[in-house]
C-alpha positions in Angstrom: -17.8 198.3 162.8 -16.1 196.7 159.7 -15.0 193.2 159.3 -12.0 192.0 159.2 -11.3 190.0 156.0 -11.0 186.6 156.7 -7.2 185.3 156.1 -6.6 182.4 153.3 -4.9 180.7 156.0 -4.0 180.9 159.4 -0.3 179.9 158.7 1.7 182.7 158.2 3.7 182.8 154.7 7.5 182.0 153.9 8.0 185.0 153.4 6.4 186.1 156.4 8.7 183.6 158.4 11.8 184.9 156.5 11.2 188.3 157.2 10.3 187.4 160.8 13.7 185.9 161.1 15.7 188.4 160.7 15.0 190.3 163.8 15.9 187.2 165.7 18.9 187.9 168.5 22.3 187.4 167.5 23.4 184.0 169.7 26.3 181.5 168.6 23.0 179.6 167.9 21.5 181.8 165.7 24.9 182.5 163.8 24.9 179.0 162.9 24.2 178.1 159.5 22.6 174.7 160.8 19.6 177.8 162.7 19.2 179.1 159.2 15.8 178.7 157.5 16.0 175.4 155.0 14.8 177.3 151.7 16.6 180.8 152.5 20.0 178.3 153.1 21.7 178.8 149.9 24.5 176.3 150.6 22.4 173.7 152.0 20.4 174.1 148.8 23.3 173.6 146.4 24.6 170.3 148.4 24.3 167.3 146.1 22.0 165.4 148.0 19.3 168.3 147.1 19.6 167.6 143.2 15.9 165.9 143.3 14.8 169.6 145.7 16.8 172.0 142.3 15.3 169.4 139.2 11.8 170.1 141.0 12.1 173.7 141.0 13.3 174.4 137.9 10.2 172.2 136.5 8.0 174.7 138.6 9.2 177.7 138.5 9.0 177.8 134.6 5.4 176.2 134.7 3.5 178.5 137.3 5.2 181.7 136.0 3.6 180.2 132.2 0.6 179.8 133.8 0.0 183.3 135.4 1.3 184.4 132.4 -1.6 183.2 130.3 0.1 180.9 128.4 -2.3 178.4 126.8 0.0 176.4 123.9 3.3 176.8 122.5 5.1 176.6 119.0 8.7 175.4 119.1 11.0 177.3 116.6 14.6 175.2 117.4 17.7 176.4 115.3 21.4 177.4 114.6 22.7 179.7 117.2 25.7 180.6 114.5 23.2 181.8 111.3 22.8 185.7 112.3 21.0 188.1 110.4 22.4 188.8 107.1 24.4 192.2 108.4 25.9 190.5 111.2 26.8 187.8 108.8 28.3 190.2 106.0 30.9 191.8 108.8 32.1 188.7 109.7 32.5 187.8 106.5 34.9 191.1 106.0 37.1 190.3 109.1 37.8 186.4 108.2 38.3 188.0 105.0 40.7 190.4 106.6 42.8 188.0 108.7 42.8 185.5 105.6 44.9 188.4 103.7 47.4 189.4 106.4 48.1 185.5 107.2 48.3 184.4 103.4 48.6 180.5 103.0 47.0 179.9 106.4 44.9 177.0 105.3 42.4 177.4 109.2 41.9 181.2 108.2 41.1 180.4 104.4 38.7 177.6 106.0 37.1 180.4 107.6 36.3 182.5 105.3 34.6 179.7 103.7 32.4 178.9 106.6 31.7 182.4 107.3 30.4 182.4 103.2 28.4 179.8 103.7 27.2 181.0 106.6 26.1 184.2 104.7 24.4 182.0 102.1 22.3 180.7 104.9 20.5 184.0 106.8 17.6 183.6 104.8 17.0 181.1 107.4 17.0 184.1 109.9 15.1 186.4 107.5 12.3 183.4 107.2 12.4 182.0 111.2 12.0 185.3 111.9 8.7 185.9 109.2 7.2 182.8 110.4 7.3 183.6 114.2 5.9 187.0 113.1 2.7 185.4 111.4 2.1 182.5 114.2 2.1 185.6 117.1 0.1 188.1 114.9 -2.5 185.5 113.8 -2.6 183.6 117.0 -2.4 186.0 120.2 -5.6 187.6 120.6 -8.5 188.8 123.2 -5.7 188.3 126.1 -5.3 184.8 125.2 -1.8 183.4 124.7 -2.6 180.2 122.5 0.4 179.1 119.7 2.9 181.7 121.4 6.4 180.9 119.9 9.7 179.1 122.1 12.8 179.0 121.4 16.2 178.6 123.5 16.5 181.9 124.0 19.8 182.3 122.5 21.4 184.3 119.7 20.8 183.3 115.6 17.7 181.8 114.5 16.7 182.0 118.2 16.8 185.1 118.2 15.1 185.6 114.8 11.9 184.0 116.2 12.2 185.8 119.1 12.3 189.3 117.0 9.6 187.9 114.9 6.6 187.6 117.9 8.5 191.3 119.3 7.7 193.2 115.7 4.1 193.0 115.8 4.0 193.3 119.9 3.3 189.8 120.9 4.7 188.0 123.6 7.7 185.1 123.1 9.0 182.8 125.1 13.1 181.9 125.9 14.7 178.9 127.7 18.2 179.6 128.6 21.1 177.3 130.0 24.0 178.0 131.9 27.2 177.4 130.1 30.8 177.0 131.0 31.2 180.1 128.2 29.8 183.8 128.5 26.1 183.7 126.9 22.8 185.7 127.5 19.7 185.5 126.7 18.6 187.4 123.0 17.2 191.3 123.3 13.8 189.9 121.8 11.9 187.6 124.5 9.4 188.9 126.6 11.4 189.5 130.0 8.8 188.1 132.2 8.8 184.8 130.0 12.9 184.6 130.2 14.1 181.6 131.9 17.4 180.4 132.9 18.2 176.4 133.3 21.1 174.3 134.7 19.3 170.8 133.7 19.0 170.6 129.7 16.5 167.4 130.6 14.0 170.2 132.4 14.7 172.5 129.9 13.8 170.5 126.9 10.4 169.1 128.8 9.3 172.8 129.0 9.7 173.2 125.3 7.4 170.1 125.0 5.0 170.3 128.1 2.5 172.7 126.0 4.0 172.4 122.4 1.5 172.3 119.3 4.2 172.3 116.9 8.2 172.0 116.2 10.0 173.9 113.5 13.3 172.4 112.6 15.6 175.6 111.3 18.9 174.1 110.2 21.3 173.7 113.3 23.8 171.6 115.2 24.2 169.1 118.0 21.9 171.1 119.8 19.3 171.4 116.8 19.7 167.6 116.5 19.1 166.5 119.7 16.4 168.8 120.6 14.6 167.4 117.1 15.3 163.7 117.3 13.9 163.4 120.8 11.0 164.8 120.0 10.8 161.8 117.2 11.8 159.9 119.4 8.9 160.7 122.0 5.9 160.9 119.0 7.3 157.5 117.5 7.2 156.0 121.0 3.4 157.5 121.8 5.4 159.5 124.8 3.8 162.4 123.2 0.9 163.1 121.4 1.5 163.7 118.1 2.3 166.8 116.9 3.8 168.8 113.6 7.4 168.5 113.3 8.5 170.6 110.6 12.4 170.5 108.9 12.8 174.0 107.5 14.9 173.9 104.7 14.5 170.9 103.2 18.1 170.9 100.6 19.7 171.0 104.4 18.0 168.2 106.2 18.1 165.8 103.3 22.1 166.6 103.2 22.6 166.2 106.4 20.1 163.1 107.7 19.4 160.1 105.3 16.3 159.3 106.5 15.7 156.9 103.5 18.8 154.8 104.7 17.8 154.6 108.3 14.3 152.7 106.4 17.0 150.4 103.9 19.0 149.4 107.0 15.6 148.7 109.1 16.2 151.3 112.0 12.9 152.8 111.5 9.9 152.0 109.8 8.9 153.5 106.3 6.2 154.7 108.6 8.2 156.9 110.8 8.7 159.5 107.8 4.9 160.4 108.6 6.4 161.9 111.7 8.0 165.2 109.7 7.8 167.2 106.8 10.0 169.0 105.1 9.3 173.1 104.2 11.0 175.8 102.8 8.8 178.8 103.7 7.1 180.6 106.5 3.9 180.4 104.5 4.2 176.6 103.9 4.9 176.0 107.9 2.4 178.3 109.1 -0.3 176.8 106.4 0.6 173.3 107.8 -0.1 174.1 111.0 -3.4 175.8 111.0 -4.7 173.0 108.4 -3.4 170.3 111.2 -5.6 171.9 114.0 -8.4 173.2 112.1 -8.7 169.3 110.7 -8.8 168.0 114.5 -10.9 170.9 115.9 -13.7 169.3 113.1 -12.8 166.4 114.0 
């Protein structure tokens, strides 16, 4: 006679429960929303008073799914969502172009045409985030072991880039979404079972640090800015451990942040420009990085 397998609790699951309650007898009790199971109660989980219940979900969710995933350490690539690849960047070019010359005089349309220019100028950026995130996955994920997998926000631009970088040698990437009040998916190029989707940017920014062994800086926006200067922010405090932050493209950063002043006018010490360093190639960022943690593995 074989024996039964002994069960891993006596309880029976959630699931079990939920599944359980749907053969329950229609009553004007049962219809009631107030009979329904807590966590199968949509509504009752999207009152306000359950914010703390949603902002420790969407910390979880996110973590355990990384951990049965593997996922050992991370490598943050942040950047524009608005510098595409350099084909993407060339049409647009054509149709700002195109309106510019049926609207003649229209100083907004000739305004765009020099954005979308500049903007074209700018796709190495996509050409190198994209480089870069193929050399960290190829020289970093091996034996089944997810260590220095790359992170980005999952969006379109140099997001995508980093994404399409870790995809072209077959490695696995990682994308942090957020719901918008404007129509936006996640990029083709993130590994679908590491696609995530946030409503809290606080949550969603603590997942890019929670395992992070590096930050790459690609030029960017409020988004860029905010994501970078919080990590600062978090190393210069000791809220973090230190770790490298890296400004790609160093003629953009020094354009658009005066560090040096910030130092002249005392709102940071001369120190504090330890915490970064600027770089203007894949092979300089990547070289950075391995010298950091080979240094403090001997170390």
């Amino acid at each position: 006679m074989s024996k039964s397998a002994i069960p891993e609790s006596v309880f029976p699951t959630a699931k079990e429960d939920l599944g359980a309650a749907k053969f329950t007898p229609e009553t004007p009790q049962t219809k009631s929303a107030s009979y329904s199971l807590a966590y199968a109660d949509r509504d009752f989980l999207l009152r306000d008073e359950l914010r703390p219940v949603r902002l420790q979900l969407e910390l979880l969710k996110p973590d355990l799914l990384q951990q049965e995933n593997n996922i050992k350490s991370t490598i943050v690539i942040f950047g524009s969502a608005r510098i595409p690849d350099k084909k993407t960047a060339a049409e647009r070019v054509k149709q700002a172009e195109a309106k510019a010359m049926s609207n003649p005089g229209n100083a907004s349309l000739a305004r765009r045409v020099d954005i979308a220019r500049r903007i074209l100028s700018r796709t190495h950026y996509y050409d190198e985030a994209r480089e870069l995130a193929r050399m960290i996955t190829e020289d970093s994920q091996k034996n089944g072991i997810c260590e220095h997998v790359v992170i980005t926000g999952g969006g379109p631009g140099i997001m995508e880039a980093a994404n399409r970088g870790a995809d072209d040698v077959g490695g696995k990437s990682i994308g942090l979404n957020i719901v918008l009040p404007f129509e936006q998916q996640p990029n083709a190029y993130i590994t679908p079972e590491l696609c995530f989707q946030f409503h809290y940017f606080a949550i969603r920014k603590m997942h890019f640090l929670k395992r992070a062994r590096a930050l790459i800086a690609y030029p960017g926006g409020f988004g860029t800015l905010d994501e970078l200067f919080e990590t600062l922010t978090l190393i210069q405090t000791r809220k973090i451990k230190p770790v490298p932050v890296l400004l790609f493209g160093s003629e953009y950063w020094r354009r658009v942040i005066n560090f040096d002043v910030l130092v002249e006018e005392g709102a940071i010490d001369e120190d504090d420009l330890q915490l970064f360093e600027f770089v203007d190639s894949a092979e300089e960022a990547w070289k950075i990085i391995k010298k950091h943690y080979t240094y403090n593995d001997a170390h």
